[in-house]
DSSP file (Angstrom, degrees, kcal/mol; ACC not computed):
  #  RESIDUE AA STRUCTURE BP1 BP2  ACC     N-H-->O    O-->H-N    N-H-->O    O-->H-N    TCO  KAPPA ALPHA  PHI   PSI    X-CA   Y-CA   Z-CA
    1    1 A X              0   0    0      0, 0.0     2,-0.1     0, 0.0     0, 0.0   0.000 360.0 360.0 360.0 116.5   89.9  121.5  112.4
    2    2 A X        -     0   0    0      3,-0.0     2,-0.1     0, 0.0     3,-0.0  -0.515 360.0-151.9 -66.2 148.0   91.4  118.3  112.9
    3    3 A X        -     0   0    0     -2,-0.1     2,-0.3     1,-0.1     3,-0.1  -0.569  31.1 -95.2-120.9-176.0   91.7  116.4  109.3
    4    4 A X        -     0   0    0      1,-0.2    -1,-0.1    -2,-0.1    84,-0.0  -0.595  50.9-101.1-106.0 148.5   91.6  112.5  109.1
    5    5 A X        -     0   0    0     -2,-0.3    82,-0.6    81,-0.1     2,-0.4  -0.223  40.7-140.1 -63.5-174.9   95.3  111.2  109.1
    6    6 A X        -     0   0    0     19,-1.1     2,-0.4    80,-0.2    80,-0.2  -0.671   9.9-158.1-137.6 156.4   96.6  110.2  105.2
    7    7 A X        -     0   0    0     -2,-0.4    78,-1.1    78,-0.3     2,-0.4  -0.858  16.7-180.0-131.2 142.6   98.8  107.2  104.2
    8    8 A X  E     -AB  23  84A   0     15,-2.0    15,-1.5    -2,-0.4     2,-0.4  -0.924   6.1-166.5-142.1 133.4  100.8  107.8  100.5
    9    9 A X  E     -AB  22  83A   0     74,-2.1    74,-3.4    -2,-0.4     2,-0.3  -0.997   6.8-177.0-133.7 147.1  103.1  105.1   99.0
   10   10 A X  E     +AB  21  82A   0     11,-3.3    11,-3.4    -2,-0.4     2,-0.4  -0.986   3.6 176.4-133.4 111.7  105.5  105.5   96.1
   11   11 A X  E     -AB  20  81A   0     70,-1.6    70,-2.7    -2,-0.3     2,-0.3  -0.918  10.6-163.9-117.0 149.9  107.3  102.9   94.9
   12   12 A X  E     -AB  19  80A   0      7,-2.6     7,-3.0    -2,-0.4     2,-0.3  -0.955   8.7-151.8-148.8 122.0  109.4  103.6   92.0
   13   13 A X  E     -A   18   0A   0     66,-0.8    66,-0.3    -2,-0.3     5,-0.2  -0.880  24.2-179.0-107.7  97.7  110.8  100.9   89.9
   14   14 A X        -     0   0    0      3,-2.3    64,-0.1    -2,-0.3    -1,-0.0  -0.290  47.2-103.0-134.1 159.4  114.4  102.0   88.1
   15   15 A X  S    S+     0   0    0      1,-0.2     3,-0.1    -2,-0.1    63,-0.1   0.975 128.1  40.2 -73.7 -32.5  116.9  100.4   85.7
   16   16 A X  S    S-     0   0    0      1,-0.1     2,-0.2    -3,-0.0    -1,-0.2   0.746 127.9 -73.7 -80.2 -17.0  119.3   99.8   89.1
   17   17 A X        -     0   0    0      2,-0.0    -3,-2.3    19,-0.0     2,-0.2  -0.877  64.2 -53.5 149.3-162.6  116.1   98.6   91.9
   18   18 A X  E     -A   13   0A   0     -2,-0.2     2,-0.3    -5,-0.2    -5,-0.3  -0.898  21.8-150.2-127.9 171.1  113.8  100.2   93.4
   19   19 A X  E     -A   12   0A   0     -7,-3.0    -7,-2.6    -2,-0.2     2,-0.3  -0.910  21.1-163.5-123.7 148.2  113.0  103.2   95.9
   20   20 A X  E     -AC  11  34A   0     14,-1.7    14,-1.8    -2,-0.3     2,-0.5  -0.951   4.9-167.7-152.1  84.2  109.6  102.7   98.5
   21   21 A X  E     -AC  10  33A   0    -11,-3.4   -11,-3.3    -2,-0.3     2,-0.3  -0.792   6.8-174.1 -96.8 135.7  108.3  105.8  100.1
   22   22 A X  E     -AC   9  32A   0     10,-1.3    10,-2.2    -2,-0.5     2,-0.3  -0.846   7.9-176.0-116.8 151.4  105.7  105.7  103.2
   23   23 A X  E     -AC   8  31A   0    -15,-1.5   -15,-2.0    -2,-0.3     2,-0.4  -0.954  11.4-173.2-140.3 130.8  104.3  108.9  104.3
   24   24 A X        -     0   0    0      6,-0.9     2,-0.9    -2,-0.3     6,-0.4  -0.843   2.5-172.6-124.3 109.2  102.1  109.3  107.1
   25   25 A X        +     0   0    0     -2,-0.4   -19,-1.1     4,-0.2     2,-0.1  -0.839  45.5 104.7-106.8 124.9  100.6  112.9  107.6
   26   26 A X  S    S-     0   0    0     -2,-0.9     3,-0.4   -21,-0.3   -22,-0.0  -0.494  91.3 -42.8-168.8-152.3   98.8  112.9  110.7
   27   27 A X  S    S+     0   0    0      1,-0.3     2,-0.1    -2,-0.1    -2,-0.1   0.543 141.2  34.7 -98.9   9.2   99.8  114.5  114.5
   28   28 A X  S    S-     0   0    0     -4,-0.2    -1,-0.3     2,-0.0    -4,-0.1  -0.838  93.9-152.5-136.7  99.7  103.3  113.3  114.1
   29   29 A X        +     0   0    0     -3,-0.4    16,-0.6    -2,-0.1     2,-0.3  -0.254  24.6 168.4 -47.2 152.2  104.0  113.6  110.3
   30   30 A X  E     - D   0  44A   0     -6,-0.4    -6,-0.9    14,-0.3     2,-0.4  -0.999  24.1-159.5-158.8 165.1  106.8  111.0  108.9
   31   31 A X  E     -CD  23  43A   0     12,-2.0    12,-0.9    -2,-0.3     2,-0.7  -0.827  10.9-155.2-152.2 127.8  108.1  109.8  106.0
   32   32 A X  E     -C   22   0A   0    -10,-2.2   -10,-1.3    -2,-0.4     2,-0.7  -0.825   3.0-159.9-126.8 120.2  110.1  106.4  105.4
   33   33 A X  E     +C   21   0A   0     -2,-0.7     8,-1.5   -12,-0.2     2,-0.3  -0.808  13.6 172.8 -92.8 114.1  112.5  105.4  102.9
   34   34 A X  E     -CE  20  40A   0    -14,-1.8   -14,-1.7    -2,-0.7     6,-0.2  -0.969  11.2-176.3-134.5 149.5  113.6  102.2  101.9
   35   35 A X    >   -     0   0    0      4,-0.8     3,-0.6    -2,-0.3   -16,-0.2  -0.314  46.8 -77.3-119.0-166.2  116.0  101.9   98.8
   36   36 A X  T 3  S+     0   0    0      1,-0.2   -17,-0.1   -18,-0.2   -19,-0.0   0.908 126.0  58.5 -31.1 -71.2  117.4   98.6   96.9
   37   37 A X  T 3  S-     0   0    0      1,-0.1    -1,-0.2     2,-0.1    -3,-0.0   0.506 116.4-114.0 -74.5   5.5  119.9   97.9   99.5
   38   38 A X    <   +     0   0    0     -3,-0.6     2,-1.1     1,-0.3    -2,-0.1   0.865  61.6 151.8  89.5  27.0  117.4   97.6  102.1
   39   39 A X        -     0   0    0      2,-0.0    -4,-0.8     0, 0.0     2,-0.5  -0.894  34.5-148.7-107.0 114.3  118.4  100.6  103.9
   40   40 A X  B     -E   34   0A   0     -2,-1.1     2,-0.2    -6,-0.2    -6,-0.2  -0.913  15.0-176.4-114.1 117.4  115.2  102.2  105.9
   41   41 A X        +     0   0    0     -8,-1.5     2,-0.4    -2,-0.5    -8,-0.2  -0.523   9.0 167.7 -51.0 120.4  115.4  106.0  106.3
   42   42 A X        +     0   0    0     -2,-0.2     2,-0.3   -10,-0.2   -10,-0.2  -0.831   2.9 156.7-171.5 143.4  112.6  107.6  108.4
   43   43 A X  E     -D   31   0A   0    -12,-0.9   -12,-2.0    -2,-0.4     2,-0.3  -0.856  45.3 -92.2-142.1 166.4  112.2  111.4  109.9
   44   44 A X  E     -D   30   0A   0     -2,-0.3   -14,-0.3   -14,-0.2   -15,-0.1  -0.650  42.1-110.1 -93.3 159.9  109.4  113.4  110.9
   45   45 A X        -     0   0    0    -16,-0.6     2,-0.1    -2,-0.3   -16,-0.1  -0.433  26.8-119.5 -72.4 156.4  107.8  115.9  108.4
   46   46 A X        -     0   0    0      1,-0.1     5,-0.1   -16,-0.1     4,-0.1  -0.238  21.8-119.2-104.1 157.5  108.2  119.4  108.9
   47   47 A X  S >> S+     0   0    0      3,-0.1     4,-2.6    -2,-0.1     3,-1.2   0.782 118.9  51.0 -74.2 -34.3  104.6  121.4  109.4
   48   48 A X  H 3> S+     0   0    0      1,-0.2     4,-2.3     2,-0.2     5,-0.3   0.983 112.8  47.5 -46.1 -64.9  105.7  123.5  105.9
   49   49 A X  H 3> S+     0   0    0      1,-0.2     4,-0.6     2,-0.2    -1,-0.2   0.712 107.3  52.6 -47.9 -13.9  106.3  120.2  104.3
   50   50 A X  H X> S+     0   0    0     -3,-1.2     4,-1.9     2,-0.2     3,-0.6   0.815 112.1  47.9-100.9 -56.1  103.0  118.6  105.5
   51   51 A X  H 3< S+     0   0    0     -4,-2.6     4,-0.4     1,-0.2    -2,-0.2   0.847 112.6  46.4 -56.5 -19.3  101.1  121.7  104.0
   52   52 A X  H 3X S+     0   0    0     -4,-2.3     4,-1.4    -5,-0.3    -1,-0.2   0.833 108.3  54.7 -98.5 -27.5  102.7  121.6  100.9
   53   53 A X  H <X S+     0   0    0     -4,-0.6     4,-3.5    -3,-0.6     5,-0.3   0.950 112.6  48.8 -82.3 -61.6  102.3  117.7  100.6
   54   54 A X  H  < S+     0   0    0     -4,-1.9     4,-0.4     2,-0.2    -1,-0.2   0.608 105.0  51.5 -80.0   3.1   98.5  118.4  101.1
   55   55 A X  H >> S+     0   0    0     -4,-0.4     3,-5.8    -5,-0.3     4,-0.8   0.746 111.8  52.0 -70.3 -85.2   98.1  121.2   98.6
   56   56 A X  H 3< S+     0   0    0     -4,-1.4    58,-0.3     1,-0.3    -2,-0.2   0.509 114.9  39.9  -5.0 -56.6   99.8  118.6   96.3
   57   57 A X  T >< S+     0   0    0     -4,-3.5     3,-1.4     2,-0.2    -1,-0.3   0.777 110.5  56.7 -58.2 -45.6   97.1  115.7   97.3
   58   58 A X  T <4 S+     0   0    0     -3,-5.8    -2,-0.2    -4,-0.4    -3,-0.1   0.955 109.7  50.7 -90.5 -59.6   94.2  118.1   97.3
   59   59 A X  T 3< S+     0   0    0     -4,-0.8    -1,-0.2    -5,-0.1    -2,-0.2   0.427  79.7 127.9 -73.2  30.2   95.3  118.9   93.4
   60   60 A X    <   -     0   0    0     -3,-1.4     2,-0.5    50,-0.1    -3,-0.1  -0.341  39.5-162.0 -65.6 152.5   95.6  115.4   92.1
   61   61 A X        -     0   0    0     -2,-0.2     2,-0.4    46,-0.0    50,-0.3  -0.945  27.0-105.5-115.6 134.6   93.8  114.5   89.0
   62   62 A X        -     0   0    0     -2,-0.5     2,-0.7    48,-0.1    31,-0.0  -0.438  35.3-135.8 -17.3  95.4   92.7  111.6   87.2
   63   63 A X        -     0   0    0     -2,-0.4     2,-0.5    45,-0.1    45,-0.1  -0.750  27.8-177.2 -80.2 112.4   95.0  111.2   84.3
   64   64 A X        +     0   0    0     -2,-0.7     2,-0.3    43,-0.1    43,-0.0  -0.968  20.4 157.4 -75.1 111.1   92.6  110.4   81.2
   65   65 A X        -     0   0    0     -2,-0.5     2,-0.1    42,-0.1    38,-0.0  -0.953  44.8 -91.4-124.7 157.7   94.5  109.9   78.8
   66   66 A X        -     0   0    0     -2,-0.3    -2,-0.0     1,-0.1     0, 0.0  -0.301  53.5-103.0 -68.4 130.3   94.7  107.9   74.9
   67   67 A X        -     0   0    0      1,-0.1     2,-0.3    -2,-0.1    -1,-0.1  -0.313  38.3-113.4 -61.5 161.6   96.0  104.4   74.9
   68   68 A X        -     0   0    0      3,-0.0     2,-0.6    35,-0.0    -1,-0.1  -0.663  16.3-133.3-108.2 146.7   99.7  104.2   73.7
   69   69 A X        -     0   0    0     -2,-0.3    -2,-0.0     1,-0.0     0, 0.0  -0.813  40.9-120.1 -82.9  98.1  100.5  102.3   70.2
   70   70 A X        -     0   0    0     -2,-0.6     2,-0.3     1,-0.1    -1,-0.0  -0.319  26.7-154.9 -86.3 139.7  103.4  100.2   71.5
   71   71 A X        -     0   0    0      3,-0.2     3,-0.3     1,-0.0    -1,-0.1  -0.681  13.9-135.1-118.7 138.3  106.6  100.7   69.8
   72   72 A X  S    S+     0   0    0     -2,-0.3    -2,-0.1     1,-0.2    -1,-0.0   0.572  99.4  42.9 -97.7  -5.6  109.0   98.1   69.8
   73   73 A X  S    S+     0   0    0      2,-0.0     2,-0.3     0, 0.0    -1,-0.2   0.572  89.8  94.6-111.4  24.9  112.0  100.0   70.6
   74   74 A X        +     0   0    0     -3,-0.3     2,-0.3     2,-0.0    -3,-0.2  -0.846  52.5 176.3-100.2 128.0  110.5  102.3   73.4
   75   75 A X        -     0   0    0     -2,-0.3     2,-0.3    23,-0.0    -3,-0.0  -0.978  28.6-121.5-125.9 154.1  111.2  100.7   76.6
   76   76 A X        -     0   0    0     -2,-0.3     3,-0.0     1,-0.2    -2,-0.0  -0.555  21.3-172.7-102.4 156.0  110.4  102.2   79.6
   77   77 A X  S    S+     0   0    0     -2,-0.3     2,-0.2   -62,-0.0    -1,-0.2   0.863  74.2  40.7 -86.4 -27.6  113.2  103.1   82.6
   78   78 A X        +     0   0    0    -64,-0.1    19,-1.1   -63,-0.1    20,-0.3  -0.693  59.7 171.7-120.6 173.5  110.9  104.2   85.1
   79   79 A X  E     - F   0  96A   0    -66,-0.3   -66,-0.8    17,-0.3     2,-0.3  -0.898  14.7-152.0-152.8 167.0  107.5  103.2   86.6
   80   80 A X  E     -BF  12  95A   0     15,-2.2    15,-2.3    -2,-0.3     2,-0.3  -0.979  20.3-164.3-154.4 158.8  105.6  104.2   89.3
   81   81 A X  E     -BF  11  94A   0    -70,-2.7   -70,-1.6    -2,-0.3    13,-0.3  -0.982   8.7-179.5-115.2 119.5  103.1  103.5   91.8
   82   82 A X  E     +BF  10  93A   0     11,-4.9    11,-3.2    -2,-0.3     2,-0.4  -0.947   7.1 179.7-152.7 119.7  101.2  106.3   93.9
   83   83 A X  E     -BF   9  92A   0    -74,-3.4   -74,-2.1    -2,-0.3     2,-0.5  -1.000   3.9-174.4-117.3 130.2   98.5  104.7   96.6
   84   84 A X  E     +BF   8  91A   0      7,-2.0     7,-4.2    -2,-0.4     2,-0.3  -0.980   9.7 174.2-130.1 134.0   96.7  107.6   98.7
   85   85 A X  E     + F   0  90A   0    -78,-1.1   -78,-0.3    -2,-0.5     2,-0.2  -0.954  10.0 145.2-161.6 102.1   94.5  106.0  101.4
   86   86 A X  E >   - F   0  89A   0      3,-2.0     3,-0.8    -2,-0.3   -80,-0.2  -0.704  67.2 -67.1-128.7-144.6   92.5  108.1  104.3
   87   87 A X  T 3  S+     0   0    0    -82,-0.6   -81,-0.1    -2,-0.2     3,-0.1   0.757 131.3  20.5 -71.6 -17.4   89.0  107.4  106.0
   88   88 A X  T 3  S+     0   0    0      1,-0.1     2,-0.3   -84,-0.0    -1,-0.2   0.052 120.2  53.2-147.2  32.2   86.9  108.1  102.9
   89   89 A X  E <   -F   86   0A   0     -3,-0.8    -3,-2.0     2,-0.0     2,-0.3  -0.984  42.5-179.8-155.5 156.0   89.3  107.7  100.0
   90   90 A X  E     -F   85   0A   0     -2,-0.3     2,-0.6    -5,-0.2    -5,-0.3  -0.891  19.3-177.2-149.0 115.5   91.4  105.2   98.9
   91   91 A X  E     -F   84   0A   0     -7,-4.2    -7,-2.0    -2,-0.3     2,-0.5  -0.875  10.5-169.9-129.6 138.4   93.3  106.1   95.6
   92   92 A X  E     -F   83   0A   0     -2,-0.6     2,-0.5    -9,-0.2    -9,-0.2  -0.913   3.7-176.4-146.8 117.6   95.9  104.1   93.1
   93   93 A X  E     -F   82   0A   0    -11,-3.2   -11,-4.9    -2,-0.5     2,-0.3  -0.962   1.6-179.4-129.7 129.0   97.9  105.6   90.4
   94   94 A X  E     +F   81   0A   0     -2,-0.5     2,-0.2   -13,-0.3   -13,-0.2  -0.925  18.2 147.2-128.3 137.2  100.4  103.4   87.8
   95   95 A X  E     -F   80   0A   0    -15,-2.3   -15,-2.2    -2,-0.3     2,-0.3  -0.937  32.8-144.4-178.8 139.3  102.2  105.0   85.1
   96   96 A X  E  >  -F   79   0A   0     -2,-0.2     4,-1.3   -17,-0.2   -17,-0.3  -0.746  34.1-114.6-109.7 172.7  105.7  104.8   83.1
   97   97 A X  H  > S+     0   0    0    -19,-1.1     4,-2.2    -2,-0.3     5,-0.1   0.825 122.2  66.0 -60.3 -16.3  107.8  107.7   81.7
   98   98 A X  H >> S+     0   0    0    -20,-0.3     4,-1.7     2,-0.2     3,-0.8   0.999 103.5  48.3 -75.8 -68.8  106.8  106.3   78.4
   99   99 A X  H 34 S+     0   0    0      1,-0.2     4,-0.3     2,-0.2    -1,-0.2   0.686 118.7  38.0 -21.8 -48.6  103.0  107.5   79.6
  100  100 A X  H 3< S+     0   0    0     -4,-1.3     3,-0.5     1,-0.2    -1,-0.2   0.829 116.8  46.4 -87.0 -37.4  104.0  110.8   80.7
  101  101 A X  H << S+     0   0    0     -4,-2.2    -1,-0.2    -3,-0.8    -2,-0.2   0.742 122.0  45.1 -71.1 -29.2  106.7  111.7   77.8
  102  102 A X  S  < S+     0   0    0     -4,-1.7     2,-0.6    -5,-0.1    -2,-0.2   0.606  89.9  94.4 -89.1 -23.2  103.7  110.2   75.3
  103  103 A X        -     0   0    0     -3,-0.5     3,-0.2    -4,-0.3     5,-0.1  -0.753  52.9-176.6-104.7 105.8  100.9  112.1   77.0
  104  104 A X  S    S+     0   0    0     -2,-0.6    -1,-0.2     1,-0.2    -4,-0.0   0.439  80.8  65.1 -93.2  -0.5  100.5  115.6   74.8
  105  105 A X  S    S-     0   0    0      0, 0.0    -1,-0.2     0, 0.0    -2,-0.0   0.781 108.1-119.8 -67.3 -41.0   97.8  116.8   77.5
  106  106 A X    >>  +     0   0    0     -3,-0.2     3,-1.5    -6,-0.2     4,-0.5   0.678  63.2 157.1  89.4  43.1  100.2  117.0   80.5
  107  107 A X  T 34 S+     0   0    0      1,-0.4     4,-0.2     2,-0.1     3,-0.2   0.820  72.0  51.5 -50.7 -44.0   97.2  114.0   81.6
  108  108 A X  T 3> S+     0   0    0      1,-0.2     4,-0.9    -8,-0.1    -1,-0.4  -0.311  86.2  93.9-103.9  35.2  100.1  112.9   84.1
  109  109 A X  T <4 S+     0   0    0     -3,-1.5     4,-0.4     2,-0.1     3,-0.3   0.971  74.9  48.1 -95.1 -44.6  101.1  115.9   85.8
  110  110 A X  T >X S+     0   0    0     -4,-0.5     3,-2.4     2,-0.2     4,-1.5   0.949 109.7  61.8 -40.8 -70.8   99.6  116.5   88.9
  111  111 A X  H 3> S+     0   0    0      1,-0.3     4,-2.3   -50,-0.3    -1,-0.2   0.701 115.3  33.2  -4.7 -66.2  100.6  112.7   89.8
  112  112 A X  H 3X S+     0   0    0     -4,-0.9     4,-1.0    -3,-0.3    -1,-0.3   0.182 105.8  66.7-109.1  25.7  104.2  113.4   89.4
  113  113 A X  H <> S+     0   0    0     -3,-2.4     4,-2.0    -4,-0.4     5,-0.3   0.873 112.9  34.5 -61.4 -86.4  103.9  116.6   90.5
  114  114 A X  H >X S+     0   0    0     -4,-1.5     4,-2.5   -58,-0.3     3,-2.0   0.884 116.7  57.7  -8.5 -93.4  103.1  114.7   93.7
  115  115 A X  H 3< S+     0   0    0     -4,-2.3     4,-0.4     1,-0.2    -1,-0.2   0.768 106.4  45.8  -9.1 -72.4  105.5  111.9   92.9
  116  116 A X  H 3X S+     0   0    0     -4,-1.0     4,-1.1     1,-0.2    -1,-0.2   0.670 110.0  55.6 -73.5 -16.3  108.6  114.0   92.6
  117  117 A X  H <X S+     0   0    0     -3,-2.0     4,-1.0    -4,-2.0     3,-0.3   0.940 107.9  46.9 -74.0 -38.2  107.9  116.1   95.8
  118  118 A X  H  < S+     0   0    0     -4,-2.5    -1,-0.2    -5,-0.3    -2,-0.2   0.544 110.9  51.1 -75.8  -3.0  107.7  113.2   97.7
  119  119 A X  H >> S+     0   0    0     -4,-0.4     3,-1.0    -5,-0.2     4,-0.7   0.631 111.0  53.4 -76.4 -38.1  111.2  112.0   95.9
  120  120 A X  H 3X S+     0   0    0     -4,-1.1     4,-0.9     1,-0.3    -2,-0.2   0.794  93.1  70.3 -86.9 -14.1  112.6  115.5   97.0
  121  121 A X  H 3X S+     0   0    0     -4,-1.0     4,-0.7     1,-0.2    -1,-0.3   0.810  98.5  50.5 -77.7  -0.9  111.6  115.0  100.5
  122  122 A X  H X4 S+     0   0    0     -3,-1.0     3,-0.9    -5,-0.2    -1,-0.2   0.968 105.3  53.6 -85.6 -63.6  114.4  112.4  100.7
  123  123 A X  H 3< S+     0   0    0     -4,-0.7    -2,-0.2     1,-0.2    -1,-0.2   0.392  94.3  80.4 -69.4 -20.2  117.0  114.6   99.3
  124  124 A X  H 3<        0   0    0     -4,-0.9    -1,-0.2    -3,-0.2    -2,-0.2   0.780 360.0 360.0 -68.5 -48.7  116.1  117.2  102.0
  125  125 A X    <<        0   0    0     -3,-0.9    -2,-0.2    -4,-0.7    -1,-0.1   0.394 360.0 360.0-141.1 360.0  117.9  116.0  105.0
């Protein structure tokens, strides 16, 4: 069964810049990296990696979680932005570490579950 191709972007927002991942899983899988300095990275996906990406995807959640009481000397280092887009979904997830480190449900995990694999695919080759 053919599936309908996927888009994800991750941008992640850092004390030094930021990092900007595209992923396209479709019948040539890819992924593209572009960091601070402007330097664009791109390979193809692996079939292992492209199954593992879409377990990941098929077990996001909704994070519900309790609004945070803002403290004035918690600032946060990281943020993120997670967009998942095919023919009949379109999906957009924002969060800071402060959310996830604040969040006694583990609300945010699946998300950067997600998030960090798609960080590790960078680190891979």
């Amino acid at each position: 069964m053919k599936s309908y191709p996927i888009a994800l972007e991750l941008t992640v927002w850092f004390d030094l810049g930021l990092n900007q991942y595209e992923v396209v899983i479709d019948g040539a899988s890819k992924i593209s990296i572009k960091r601070t300095d402007d330097v664009l990275h791109s390979r193809e996906l692996s079939a292992s990696e492209v199954a593992i990406l879409i377990d990941a995807i098929e077990a996001v959640k909704v994070p519900i979680t309790e609004e945070l009481q803002a403290k004035s000397n918690n600032k946060a280092t990281s943020s993120y932005e997670l967009i998942i887009e095919s023919a009949h979904f379109s999906l957009e997830f924002n969060w800071e570490n402060l959310d996830v480190e604040a969040s006694s449900s583990n609300a945010f995990e699946s998300v950067v579950k997600l998030a960090s694999l798609v960080q590790s695919l960078d680190l891979e080759h």
